[in-house]
C-alpha positions as CSV (number, residue, x, y, z in Angstrom):
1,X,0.0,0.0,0.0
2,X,2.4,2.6,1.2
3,X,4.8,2.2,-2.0
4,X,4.7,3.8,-5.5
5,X,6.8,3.4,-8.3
6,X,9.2,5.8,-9.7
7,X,9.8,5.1,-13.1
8,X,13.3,4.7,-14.3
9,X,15.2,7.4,-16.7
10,X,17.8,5.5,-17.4
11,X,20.7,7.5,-20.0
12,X,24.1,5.0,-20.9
13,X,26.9,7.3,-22.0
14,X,29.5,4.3,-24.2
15,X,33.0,5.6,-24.6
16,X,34.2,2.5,-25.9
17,X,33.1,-1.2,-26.6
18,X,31.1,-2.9,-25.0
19,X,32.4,-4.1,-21.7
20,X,31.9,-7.7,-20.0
21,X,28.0,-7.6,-18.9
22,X,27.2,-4.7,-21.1
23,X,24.6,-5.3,-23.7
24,X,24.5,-3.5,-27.6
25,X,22.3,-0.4,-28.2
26,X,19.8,-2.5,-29.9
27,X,19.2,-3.9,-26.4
28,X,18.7,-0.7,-25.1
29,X,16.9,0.7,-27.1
30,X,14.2,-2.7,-25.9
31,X,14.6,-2.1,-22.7
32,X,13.6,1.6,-23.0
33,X,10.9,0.6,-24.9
34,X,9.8,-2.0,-22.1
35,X,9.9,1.4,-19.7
36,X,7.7,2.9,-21.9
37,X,5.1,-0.3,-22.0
38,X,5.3,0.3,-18.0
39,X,5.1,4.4,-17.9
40,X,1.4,3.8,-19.9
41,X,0.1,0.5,-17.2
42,X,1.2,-2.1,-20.2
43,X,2.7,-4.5,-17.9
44,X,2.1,-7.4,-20.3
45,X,3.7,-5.8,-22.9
46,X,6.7,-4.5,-20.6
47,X,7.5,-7.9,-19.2
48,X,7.3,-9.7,-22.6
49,X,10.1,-7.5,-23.8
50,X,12.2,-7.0,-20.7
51,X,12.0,-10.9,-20.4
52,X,13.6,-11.1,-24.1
53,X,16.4,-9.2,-23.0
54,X,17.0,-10.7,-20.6
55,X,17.2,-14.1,-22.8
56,X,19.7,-12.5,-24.6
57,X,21.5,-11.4,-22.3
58,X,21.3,-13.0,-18.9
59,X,24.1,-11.4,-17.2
60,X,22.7,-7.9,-17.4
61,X,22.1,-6.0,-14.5
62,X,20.2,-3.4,-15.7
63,X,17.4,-5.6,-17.4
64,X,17.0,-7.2,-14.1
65,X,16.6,-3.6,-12.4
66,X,14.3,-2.7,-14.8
67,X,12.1,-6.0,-14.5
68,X,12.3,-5.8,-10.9
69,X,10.6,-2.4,-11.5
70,X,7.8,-3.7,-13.6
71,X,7.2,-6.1,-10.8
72,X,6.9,-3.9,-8.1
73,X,4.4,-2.2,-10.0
74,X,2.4,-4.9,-10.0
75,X,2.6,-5.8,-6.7
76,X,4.4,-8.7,-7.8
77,X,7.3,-7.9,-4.1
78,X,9.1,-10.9,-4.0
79,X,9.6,-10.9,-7.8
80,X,10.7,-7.8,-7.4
81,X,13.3,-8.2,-4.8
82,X,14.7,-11.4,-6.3
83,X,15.4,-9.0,-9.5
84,X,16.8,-6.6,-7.7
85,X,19.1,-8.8,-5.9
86,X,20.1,-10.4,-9.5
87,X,21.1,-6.9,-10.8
88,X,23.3,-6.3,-7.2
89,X,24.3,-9.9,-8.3
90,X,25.9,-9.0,-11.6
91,X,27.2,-5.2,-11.1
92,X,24.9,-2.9,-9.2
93,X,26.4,-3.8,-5.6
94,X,28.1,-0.5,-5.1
95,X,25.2,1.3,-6.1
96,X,22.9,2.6,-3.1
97,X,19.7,3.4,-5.8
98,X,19.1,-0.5,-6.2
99,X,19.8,-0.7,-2.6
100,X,17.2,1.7,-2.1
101,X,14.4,0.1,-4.8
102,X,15.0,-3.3,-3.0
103,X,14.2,-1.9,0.0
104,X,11.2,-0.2,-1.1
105,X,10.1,-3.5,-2.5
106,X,10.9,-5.3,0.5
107,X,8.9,-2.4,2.6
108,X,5.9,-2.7,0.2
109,X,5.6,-6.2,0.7
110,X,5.8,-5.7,5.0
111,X,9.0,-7.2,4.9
112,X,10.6,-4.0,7.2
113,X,13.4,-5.6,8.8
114,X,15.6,-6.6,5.3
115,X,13.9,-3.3,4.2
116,X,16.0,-1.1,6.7
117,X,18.8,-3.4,6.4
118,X,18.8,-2.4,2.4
119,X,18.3,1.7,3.4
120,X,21.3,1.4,6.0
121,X,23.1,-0.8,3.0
122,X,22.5,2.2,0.7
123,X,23.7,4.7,3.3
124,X,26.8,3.3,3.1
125,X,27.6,4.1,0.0
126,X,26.1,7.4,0.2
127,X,25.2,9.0,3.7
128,X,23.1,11.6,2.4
129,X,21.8,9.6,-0.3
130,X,18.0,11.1,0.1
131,X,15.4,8.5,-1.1
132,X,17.5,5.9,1.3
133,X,16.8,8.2,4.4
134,X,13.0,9.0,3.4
135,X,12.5,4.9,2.5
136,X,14.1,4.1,5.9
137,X,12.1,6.7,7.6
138,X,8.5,5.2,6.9
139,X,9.7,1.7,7.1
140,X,11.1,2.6,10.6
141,X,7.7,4.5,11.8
142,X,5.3,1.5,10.3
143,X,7.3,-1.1,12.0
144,X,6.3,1.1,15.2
145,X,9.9,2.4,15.3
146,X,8.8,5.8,16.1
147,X,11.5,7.4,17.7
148,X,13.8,6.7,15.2
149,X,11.8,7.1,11.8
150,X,10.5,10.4,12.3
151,X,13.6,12.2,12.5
152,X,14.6,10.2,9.1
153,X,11.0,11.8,7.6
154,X,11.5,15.2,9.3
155,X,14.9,15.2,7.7
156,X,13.9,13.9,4.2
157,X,11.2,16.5,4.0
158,X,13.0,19.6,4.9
159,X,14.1,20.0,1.4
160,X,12.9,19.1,-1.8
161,X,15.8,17.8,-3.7
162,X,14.1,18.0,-7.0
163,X,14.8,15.4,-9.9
164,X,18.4,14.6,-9.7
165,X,21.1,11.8,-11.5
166,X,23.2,9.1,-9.8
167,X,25.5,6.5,-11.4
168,X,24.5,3.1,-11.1
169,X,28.1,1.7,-12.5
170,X,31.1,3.5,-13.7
171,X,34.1,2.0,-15.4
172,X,37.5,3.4,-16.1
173,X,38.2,2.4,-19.9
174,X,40.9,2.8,-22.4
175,X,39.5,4.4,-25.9
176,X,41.8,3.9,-28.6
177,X,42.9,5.9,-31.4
178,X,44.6,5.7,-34.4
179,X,46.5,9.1,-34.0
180,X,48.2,8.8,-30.8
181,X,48.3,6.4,-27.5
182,X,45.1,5.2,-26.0
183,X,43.1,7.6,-23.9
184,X,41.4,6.9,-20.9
185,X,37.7,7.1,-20.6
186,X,34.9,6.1,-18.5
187,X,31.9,3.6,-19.0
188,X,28.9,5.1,-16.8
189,X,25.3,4.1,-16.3
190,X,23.4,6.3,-14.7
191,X,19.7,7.1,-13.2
192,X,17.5,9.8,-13.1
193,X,15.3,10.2,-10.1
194,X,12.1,11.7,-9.2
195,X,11.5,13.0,-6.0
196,X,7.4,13.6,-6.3
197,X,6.9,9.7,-5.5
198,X,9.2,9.4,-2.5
199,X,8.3,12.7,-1.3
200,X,4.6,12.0,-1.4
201,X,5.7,8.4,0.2
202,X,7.5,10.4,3.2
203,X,4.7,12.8,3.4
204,X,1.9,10.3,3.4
205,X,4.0,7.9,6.7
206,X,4.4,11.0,8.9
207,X,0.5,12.4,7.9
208,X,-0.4,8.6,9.4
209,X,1.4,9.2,12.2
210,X,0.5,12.6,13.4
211,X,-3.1,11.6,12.4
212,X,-2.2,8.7,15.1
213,X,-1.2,11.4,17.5
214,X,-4.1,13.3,17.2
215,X,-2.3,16.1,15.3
216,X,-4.8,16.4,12.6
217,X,-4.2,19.5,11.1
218,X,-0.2,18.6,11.2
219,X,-1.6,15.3,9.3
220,X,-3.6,17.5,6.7
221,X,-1.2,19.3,6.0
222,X,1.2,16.3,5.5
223,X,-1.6,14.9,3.1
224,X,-2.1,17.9,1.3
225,X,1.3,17.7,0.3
226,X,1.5,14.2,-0.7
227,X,-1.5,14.3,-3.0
228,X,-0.3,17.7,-4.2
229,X,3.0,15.6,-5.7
230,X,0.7,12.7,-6.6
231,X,-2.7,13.4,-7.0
232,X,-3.7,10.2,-7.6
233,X,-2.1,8.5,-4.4
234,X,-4.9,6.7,-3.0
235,X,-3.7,6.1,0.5
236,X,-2.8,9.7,0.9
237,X,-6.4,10.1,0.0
238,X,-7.8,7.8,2.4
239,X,-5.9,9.3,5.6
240,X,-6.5,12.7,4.4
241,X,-10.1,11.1,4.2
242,X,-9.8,10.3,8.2
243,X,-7.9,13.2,9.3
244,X,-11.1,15.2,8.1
245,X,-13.2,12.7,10.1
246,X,-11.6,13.1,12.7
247,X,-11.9,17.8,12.4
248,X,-15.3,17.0,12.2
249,X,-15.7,17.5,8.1
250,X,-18.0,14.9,7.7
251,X,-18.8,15.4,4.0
252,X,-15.2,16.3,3.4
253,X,-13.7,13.1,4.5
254,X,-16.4,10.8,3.4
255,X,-16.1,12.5,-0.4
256,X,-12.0,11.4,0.3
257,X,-12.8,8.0,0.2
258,X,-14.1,8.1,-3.1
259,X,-11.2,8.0,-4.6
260,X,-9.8,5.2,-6.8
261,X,-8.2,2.6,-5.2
262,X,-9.5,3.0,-1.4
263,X,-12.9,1.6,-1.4
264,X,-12.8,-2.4,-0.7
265,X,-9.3,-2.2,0.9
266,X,-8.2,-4.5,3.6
267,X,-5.4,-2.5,5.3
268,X,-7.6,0.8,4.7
269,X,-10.1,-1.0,6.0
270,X,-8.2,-2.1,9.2
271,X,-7.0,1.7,9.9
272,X,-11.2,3.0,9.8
273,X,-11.2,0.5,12.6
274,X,-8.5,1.4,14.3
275,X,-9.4,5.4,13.9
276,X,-13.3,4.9,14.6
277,X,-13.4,6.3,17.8
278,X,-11.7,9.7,17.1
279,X,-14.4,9.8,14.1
280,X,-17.1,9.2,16.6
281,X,-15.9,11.8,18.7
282,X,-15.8,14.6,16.4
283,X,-19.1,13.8,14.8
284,X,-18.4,11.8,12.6
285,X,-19.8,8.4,11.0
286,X,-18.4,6.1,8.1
287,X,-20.1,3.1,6.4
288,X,-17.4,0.0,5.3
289,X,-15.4,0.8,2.2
């Protein structure tokens, strides 16, 4: 519930052949186009092509990352975090990003204890490496580990990094060249990452957990933010749905739970349970999603 998907931008910047592990642009060029069967919800399409690729080449980390994401957006976890762990397998293992989407995967799936393990893992590599401390933070506060997650959150939201690029692999190279000694180059992979998701993942774990407090209009604001990064968010809707409830804006809330992908929910369904009293208190009544 609590994880979305950011989708990859992956660019490859080749300053000389191919090395070991690395696949030809034709290859590339399919697993773009299996990003692009995955940006539109084609997840048929996606895995048919990422899965040729990975045929073809079965040593290559970055069709395994890229299948792992088209599994964790269809809530396919373990799937997921066995492709992830392929791509650390065969080249990513210095990289804190896959770090990162494996613990998000492993998060998604309620799996928090590997999850933080893979956060720490990425902070390792990178101590300031932002999506690692904001994935950390909500695992940390759903596993109950409030004292410690929030300052993760409170930290990942104090500044809005904006979309920004990290290397997945780098290689030093030799280029050669028929007018002089060989020159060195470098071999780099690299990510583009979008902060919206993330952020609206941070945003939405601390809103739950001031709504928990009985900070509401801490909460709402919290929510507002998250659905104002991803509108379409649905459990930022349904806890901005509650928190509502619970100020005593009946029609408000109720209207929040309208939203696609909240009504029939179990785990949604669990927290109106668990938040029913506060409802009661401020007014408030809600039929089962």
């Amino acid at each position: 519930m609590r994880r979305i998907l950011a989708v990859l931008a992956i660019a490859v910047a080749v300053l000389s052949a191919p090395a070991p592990g690395r696949a030809d642009e034709e290859t590339d060029m399919n697993i773009m186009g299996a990003q692009l069967n995955l940006m539109m919800g084609d997840i048929p399409h996606a895995l048919e092509s990422i899965n040729a690729v990975i045929a073809d080449n079965p040593d290559y980390p970055l069709a395994y990352l890229m299948r792992g994401q088209i599994w964790q957006a269809d809530g396919e976890f373990k799937k997921s975090v066995d492709d992830y762990s392929q791509a650390i397998a065969f080249g990513f293992d210095h990289s804190p990003y896959i770090y990162t989407q494996r613990g998000d995967a492993r998060a998604a799936g309620g799996d928090y204890a590997p999850a933080i393990a893979d956060y720490n893992q990425a902070l390792t590599f990178n101590a300031g490496f932002w999506p690692a401390i904001a994935g950390r933070g909500a695992a940390l506060v759903d596993s109950g580990d409030v004292a410690h997650g929030l300052p993760d959150l409170d930290r990942a939201l104090a500044n809005d990094p904006g979309d920004f690029t990290e290397v997945l692999k780098s290689e030093h190279v030799q280029v050669q060249s028929r007018k002089g000694p060989p020159q060195q180059g470098t071999n780099a992979l690299t990510v583009t990452i979008h902060s919206a998701p993330a952020m609206a993942d941070a945003y939405v774990a601390r809103g739950k957990l001031r709504l928990a407090q009985g900070a509401y209009k801490p909460a709402l604001d919290d929510l507002d933010a998250a659905i104002k990064r991803v509108p379409k968010l649905a459990a930022a809707h349904f806890y901005r749905g509650l928190t509502l409830l619970a100020l005593g804006r009946c029609q408000d809330g109720q209207s929040e739970f309208q939203a696609p992908g909240v009504t029939g929910t179990a785990t949604f369904q669990a927290a109106l349970t668990q938040h029913k009293d506060a409802v009661a208190k401020a007014g408030c009544s809600v039929e089962k999603l």
